[in-house]
C-alpha positions as CSV (number, residue, x, y, z in Angstrom):
1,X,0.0,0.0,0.0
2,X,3.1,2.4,0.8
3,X,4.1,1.9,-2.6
4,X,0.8,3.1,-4.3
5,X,0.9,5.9,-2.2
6,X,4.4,6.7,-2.9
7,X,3.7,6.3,-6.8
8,X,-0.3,8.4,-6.4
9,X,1.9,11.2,-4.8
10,X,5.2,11.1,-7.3
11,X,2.5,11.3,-9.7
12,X,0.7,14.5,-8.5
13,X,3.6,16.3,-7.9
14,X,4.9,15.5,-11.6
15,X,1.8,16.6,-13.1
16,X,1.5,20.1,-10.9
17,X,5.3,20.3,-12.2
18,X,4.6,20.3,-15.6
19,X,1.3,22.1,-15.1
20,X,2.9,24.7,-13.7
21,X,6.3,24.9,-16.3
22,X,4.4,27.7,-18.9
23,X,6.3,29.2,-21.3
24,X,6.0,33.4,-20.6
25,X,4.3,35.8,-23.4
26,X,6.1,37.5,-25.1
27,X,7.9,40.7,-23.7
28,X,6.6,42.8,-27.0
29,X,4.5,41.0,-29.0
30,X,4.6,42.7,-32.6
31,X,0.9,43.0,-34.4
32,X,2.8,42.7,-37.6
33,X,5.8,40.6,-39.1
34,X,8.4,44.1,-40.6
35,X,9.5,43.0,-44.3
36,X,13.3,44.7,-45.0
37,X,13.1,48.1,-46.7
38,X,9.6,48.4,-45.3
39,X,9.1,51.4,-42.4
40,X,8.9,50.0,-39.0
41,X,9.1,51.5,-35.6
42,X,12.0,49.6,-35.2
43,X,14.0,52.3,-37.5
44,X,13.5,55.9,-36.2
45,X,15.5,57.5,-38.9
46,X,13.1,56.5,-41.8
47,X,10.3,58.8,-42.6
48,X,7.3,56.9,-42.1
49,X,4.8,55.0,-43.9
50,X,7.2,54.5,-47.0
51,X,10.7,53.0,-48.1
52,X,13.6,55.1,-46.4
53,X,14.3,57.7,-47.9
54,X,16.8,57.2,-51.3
55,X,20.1,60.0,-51.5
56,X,19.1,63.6,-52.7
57,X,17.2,63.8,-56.2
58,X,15.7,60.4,-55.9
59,X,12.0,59.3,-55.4
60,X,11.9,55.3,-54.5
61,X,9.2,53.3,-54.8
62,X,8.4,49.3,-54.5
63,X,5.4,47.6,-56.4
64,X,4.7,43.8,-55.8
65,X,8.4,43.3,-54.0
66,X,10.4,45.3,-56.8
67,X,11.8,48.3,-55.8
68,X,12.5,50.9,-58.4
69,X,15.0,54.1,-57.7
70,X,14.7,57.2,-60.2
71,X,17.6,59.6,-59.9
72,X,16.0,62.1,-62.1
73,X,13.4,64.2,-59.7
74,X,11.9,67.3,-59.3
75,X,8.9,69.0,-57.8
76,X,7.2,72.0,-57.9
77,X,5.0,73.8,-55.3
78,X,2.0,75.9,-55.9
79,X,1.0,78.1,-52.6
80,X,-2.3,78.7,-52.0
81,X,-4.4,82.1,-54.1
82,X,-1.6,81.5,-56.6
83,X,-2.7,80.8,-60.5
84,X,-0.6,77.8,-60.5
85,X,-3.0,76.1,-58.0
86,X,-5.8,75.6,-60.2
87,X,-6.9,72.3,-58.2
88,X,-7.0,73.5,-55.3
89,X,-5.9,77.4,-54.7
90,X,-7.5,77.5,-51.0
91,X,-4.4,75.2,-50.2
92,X,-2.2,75.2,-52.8
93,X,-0.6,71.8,-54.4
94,X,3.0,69.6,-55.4
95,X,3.6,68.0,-58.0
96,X,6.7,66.0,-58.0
97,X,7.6,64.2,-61.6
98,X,10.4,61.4,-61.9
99,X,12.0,59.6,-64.5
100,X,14.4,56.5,-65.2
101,X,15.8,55.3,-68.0
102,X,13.6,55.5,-70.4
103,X,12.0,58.7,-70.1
104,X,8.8,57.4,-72.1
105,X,8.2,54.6,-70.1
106,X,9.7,54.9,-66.9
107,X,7.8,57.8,-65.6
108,X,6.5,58.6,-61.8
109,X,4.1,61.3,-61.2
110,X,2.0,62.2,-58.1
111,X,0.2,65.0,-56.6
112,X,-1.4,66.1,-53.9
113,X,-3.1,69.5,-52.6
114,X,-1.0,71.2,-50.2
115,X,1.8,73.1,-49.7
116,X,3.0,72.3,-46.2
117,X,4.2,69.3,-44.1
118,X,2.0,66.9,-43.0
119,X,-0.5,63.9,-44.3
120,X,-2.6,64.7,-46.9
121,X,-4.5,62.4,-49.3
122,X,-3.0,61.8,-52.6
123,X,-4.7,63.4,-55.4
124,X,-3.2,61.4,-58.4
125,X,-0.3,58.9,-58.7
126,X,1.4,57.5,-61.7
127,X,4.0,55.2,-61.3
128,X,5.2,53.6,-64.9
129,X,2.0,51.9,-66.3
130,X,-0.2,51.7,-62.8
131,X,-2.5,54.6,-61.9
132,X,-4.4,55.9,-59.1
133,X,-6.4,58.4,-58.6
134,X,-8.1,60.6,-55.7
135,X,-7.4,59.3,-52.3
136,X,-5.7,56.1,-53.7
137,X,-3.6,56.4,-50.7
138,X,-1.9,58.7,-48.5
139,X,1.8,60.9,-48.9
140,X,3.4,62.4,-45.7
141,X,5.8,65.3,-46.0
142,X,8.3,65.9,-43.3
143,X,10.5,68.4,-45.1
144,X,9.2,71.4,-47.4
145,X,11.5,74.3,-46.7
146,X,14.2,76.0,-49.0
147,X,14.3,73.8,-52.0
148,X,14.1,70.6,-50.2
149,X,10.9,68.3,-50.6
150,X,11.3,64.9,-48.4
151,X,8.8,62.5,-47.4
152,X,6.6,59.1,-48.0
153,X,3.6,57.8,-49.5
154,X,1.6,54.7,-49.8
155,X,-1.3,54.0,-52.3
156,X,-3.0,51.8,-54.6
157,X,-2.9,51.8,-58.2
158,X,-4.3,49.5,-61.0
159,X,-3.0,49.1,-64.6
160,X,-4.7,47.9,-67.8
161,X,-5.8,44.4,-66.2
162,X,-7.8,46.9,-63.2
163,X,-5.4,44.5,-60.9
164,X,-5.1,46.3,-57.5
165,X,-1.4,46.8,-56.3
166,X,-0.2,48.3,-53.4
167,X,2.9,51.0,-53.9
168,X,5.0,52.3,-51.1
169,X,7.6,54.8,-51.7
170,X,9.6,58.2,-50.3
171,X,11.1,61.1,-51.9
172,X,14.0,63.1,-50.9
173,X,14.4,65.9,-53.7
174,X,16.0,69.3,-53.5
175,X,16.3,71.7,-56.6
């Protein structure tokens, strides 16, 4: 009978051992898995919802996991009650226009209707044959002073097969 007791009780105690032997959560359990060259909190120095930002006179974009740089950028702003600013003269817009290559096909465009830093909703994007239009997604501006236009943007945009495709990019541009 001692030994049934010995075993009843070597058994209880083994099972409130493993019962008890948890593994801990997770100190900070992320929401999301970061993808490399994607913005993350992880990586103060990038500008937000975008790729990092590319060296001066570059607006870099990726589309379906292919990132494409374009050396050749440039931007113009039009401040509000200005004749320039025919969409929208109450705030004024940017238009920033880049080009690769092949200046016929390899062509970036987008706009939006302000003239200050901050998030605004994009007003029309064009990046080589994929196109979106108002609101397709959202650019943020963190620099806008003395030549210098720096920021992100994410949207989507559909081409010929009306295929959705998600575009992240930044800008870092100064004239």
């Amino acid at each position: 009978m001692k030994s049934l007791n010995y075993k009843a009780i070597t058994f209880l105690l083994l099972l409130i051992a493993l019962n008890g032997c948890k593994p801990d959560e997770a100190i900070n359990p992320k929401k999301y898995v970061p993808i490399p060259g994607y913005i993350n909190d992880d990586n103060p120095s990038n500008t937000g919802d975008g790729l990092p930002l590319g060296p001066q006179g570059t607006v870099k974009f990726q589309i379906d996991g292919v990132v494409t740089t374009y050396t050749n950028a440039s931007f113009e702003v039009f401040y509000p009650n200005s004749p320039e600013a025919f969409l929208s003269p109450q705030t004024g817009q940017v238009n920033i226009l880049a080009t690769g290559a092949n200046p016929a096909h390899d062509l970036f465009s987008l706009v939006f209707l302000n003239s200050k830093v901050g998030t605004f909703n994009i007003y029309l994007i064009n990046t080589i044959d994929l196109l979106g239009g108002e609101k397709a997604g959202k650019v943020k501006v963190t620099t806008l002073s003395e030549g210098v236009l720096q920021g992100s943007f994410n949207a989507n945009v559909a081409g010929d097969d009306n295929k959705t495709h998600q575009v992240i990019g930044s800008f870092n541009i100064k004239m």
